[in-house]
C-alpha positions as CSV (number, residue, x, y, z in Angstrom):
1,X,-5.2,1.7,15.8
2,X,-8.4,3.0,13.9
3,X,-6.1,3.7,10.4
4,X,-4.5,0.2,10.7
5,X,-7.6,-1.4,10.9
6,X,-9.4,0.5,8.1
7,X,-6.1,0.0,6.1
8,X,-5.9,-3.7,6.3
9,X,-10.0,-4.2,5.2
10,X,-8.9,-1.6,2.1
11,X,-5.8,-3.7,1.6
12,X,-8.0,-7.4,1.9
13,X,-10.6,-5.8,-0.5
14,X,-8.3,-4.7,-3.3
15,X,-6.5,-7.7,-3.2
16,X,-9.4,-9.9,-3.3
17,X,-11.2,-7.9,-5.9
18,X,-8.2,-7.8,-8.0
19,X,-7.7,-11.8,-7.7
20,X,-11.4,-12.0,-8.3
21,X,-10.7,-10.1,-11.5
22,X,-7.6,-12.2,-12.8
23,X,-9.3,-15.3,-12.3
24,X,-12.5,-14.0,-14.5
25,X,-10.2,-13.2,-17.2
26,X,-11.0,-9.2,-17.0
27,X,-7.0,-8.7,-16.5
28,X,-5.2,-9.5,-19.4
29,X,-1.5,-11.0,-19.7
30,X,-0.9,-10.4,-15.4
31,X,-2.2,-6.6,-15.7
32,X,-4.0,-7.1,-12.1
33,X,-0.8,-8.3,-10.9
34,X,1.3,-5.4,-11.8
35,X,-1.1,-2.7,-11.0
36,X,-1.5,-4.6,-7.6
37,X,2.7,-4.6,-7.2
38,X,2.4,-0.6,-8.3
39,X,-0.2,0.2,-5.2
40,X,1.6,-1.8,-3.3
41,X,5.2,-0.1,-3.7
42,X,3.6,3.2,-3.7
43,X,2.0,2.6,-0.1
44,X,5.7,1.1,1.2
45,X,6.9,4.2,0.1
46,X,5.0,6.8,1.4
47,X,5.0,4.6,4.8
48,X,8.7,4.8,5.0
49,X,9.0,8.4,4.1
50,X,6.9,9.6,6.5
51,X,9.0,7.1,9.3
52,X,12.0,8.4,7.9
53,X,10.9,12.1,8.1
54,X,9.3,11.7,11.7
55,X,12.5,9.7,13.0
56,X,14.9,13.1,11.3
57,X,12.2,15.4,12.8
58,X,12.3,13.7,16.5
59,X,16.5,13.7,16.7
60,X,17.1,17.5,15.8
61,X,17.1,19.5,18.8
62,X,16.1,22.9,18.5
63,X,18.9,25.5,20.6
């Protein structure tokens, strides 16, 4: 419950900063936007491989 909660004020902070950082004009032609899509894919990722791997480790059945 702890790591979901740290995760989401990382997640609000990025997101905000970021968007803070497009509107200010540091990003330039949608930069922010694409290195936010990047983090973003990269998280999804590593969530659903380590579902995927704990789901494969929980069915095998050791004999």
């Amino acid at each position: 419950m702890a790591d979901e909660a740290l995760f989401l004020l990382l997640h609000n902070e990025m997101v905000a900063g970021l968007y803070r950082a497009a509107e200010q004009g540091e990003g330039e032609n949608g930069r922010c936007t694409t290195k936010l899509e990047s983090m973003g894919f990269r998280v999804g990722q590593g969530l659903i491989e380590r579902w995927v791997c704990s789901s494969v480790i929980g069915t095998i059945s050791l004999s």
